[in-house]
C-alpha positions as CSV (number, residue, x, y, z in Angstrom):
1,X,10.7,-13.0,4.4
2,X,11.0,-9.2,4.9
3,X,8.7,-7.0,2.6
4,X,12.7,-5.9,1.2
5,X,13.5,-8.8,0.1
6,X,10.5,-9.4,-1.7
7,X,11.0,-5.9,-3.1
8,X,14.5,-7.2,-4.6
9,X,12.9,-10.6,-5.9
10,X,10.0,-8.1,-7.6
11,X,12.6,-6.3,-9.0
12,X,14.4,-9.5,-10.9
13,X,10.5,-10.6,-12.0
14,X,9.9,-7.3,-13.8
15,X,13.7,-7.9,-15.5
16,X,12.1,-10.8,-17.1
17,X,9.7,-8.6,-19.4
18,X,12.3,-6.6,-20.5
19,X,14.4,-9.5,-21.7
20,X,12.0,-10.4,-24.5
21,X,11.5,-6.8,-25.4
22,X,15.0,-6.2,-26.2
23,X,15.4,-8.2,-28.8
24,X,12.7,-6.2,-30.5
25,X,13.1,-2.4,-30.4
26,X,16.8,-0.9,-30.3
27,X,15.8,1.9,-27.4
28,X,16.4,0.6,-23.9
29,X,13.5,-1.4,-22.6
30,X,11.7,1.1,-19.7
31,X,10.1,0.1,-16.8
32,X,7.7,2.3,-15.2
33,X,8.3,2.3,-11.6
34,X,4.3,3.7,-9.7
35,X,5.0,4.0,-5.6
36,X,2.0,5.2,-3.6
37,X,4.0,7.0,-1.7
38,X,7.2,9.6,-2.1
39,X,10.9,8.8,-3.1
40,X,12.4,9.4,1.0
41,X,9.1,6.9,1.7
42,X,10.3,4.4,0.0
43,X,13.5,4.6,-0.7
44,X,14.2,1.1,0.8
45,X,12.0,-0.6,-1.6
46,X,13.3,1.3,-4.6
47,X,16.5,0.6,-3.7
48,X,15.6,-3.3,-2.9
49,X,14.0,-3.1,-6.8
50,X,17.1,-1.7,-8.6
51,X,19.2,-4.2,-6.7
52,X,17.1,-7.3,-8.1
53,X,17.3,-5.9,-11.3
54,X,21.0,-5.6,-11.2
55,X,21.2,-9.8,-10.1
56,X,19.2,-10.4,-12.9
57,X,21.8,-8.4,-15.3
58,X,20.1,-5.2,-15.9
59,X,21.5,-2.1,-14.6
60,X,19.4,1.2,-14.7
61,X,20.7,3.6,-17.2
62,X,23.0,0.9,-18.8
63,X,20.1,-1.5,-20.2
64,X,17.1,-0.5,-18.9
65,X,15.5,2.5,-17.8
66,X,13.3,2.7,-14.7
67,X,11.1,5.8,-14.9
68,X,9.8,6.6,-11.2
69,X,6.5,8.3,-10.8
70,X,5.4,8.9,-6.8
71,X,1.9,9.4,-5.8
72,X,2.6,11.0,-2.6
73,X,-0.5,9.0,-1.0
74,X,-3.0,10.6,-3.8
75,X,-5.0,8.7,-6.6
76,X,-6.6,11.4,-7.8
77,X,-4.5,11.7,-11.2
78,X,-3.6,7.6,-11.5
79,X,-6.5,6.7,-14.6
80,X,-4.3,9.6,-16.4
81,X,-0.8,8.2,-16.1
82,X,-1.5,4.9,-16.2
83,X,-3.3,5.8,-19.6
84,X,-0.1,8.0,-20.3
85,X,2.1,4.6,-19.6
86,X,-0.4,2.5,-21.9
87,X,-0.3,5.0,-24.5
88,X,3.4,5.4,-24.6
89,X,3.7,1.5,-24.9
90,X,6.5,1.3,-21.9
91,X,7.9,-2.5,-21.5
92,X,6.4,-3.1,-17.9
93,X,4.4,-1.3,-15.0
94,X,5.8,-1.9,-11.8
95,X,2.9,-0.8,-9.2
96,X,3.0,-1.2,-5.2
97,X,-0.1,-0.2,-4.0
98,X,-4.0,-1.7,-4.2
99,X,-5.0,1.3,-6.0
100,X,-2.2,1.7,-8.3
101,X,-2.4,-2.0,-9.7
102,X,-6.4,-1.5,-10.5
103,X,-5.3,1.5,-12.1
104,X,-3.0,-0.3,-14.1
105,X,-5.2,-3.0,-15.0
106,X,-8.0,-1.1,-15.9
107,X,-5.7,0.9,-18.3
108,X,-4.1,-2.1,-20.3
109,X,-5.0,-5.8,-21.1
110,X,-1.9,-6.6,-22.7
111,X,1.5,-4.8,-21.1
112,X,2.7,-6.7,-18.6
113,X,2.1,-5.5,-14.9
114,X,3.9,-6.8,-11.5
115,X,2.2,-5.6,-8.7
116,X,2.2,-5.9,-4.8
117,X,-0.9,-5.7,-3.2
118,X,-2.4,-5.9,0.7
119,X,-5.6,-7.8,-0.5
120,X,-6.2,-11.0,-2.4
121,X,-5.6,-10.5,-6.1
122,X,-7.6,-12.4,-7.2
123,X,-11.1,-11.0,-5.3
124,X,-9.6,-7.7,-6.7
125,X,-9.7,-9.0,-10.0
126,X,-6.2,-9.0,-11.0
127,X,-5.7,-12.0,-11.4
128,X,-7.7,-15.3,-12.7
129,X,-6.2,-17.7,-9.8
130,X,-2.8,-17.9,-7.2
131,X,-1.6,-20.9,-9.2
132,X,-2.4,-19.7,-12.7
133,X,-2.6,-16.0,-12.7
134,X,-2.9,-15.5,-16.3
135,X,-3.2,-12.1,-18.2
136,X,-0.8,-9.6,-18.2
137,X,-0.1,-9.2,-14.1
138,X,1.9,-11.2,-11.8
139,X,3.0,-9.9,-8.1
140,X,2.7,-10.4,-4.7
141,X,0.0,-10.2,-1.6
142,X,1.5,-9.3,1.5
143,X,-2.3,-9.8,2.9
144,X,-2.2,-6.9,5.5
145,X,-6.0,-6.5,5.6
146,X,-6.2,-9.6,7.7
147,X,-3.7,-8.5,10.3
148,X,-6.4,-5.7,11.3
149,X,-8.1,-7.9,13.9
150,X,-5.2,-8.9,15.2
151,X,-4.3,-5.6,15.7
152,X,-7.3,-4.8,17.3
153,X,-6.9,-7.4,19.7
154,X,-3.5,-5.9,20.5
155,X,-4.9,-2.4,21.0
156,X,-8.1,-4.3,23.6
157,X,-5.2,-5.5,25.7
158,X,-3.4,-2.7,26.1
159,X,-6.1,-1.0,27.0
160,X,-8.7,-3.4,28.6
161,X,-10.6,-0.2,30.3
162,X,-11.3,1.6,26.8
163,X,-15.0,1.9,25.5
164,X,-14.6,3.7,22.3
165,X,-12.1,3.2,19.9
166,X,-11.6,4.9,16.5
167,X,-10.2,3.4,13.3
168,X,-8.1,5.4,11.1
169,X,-8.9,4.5,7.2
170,X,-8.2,5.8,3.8
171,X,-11.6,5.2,2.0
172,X,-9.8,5.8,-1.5
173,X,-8.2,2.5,-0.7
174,X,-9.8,-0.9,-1.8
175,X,-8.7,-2.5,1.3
176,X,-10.9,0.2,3.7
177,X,-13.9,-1.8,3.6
178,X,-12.6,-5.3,4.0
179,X,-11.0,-3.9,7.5
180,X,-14.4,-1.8,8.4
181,X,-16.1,-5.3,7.7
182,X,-13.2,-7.6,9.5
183,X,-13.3,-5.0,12.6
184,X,-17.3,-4.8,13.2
185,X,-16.7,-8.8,13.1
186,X,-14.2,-8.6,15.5
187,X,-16.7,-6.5,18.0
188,X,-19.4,-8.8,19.4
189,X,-16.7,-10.3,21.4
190,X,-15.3,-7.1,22.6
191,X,-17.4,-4.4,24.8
192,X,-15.2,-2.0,23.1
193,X,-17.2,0.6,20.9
194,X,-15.5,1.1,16.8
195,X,-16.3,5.0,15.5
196,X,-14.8,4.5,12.1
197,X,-12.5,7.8,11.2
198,X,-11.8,8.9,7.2
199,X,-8.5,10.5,6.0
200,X,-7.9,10.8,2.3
201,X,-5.3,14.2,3.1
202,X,-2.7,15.0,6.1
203,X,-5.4,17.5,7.0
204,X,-7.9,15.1,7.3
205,X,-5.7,13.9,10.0
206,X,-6.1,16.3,12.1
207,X,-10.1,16.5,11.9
208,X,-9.9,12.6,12.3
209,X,-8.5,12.8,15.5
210,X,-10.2,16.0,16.5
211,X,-13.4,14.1,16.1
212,X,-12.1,11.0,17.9
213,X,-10.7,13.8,21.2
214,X,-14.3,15.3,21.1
215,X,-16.0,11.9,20.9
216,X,-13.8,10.7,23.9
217,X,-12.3,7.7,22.2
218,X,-9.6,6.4,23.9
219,X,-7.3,4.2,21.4
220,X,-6.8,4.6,18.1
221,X,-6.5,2.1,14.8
222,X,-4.5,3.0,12.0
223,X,-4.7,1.0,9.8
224,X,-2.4,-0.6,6.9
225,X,-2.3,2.4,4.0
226,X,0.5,4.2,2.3
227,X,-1.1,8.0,2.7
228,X,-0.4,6.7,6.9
229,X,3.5,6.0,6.4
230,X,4.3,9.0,4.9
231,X,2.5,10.7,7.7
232,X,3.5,8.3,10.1
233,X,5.4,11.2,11.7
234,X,2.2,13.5,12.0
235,X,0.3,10.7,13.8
236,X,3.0,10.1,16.1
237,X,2.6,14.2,17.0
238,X,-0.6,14.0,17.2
239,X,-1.3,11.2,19.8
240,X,0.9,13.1,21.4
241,X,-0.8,16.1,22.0
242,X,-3.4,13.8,23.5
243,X,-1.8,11.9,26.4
244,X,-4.9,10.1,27.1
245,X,-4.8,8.6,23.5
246,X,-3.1,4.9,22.7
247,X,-2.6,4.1,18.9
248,X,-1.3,1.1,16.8
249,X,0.0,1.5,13.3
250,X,-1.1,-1.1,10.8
251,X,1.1,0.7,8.2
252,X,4.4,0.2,10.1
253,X,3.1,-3.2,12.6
254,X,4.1,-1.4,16.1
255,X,2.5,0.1,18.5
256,X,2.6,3.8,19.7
257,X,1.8,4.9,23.2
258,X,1.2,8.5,24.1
């Protein structure tokens, strides 16, 4: 099933919260809409959401209201909004990122929360168990994490010759050190060097792969994080610049060749 789809099917589960609220307050129920990224980002998946809110009878501005709040790939001031959204009692969080939905949970034990995640939800402590989640959030693992050695593997046969290879990770997300610890796993079996490469800004993409150039890497790992797709276009320009550079992209599951 295409991450879309699942998108639209998210957006009918959150309609399911605002059905018991209406019948209880006479202002339109609101969900709270968090992407990790910006509106032209995802506009896709919004529109996927509003679309499974519409089969499941509620249309935005009618009898509901979705308020959208975009990250733009920074954290920094999630603990204040989710607090904000807590405070001001809103009828469900929608959250699609790791770091979003901890924020959520942290902020509120009893609004409900729907969440999609790219870890287990249950290691992250969002939920109790797969088959019984229990609490106040329900959602859906894509799992990306695991695709990273995969991925890896991928970027070793396109380039059998390369000894050094960097790997391109937010550390603000959750999922950074499950793919630092699935990669150096992924190693002994490979003669292919990992120097592990930090980006929390779109300037710290451009030291990341400064670093990588003067280090004399060769390929490049990018993995699965939403600060990456909104810049996807800034790494594409940059392994550019360095023809002797080959990349794959976690965030968007194809590969770019200089």
């Amino acid at each position: 099933m295409r991450r879309r789809e699942l998108i639209k099917m998210i957006g009918g589960t959150a309609a399911v919260w605002p059905a018991i609220a209406m019948a209880q307050q006479p202002a339109l129920p609101m969900v709270a809409f968090v992407g990790g990224g910006t509106a032209d980002s995802a506009a896709n998946y919004s529109a996927a959401f509003r679309e499974g809110l519409n089969e499941s009878g509620y249309v935005e501005g009618n009898n509901v209201t979705v308020e959208y709040h975009w990250l733009e790939g920074r954290s920094s001031g999630l603990p204040g909004l989710m607090a904000d959204l807590a405070r001001r009692r809103v009828t469900v969080i929608f959250t699609a990122n790791n770091v979003g939905s901890l924020a959520a949970k942290a902020a509120t034990s009893d609004m409900p929360i729907v969440f999609v995640v790219g870890l287990d939800p249950v290691l992250m402590g969002l939920v109790s168990s797969i088959n019984r989640p229990g609490g106040n959030a329900t959602g859906i693992s894509f799992q990306v994490s695991a695709l990273e050695p995969k991925r890896f593997e991928l970027l070793r046969n396109l380039v059998p010759q390369a000894s050094l290879a960097g790997v391109l990770v937010n550390p603000d997300n959750p999922n950074a050190k499950s793919h630092a610890r699935d990669l150096q796993a992924a190693v002994p079996a490979s003669a292919l060097q990992l120097l592990m490469l930090e980006a929390r800004t779109s300037a710290d993409l451009d030291r990341a792969f400064a670093t990588l150039v003067q280090q004399h890497g060769e390929v490049l790992l990018v993995t699965s994080d939403v600060l990456f797709d909104i810049h996807r276009h800034q790494l594409v320009d940059l392994a550019a610049r360095n023809k002797s550079l080959r990349c794959t992209r976690g965030a968007v599951s194809r590969t770019l060749v200089a």
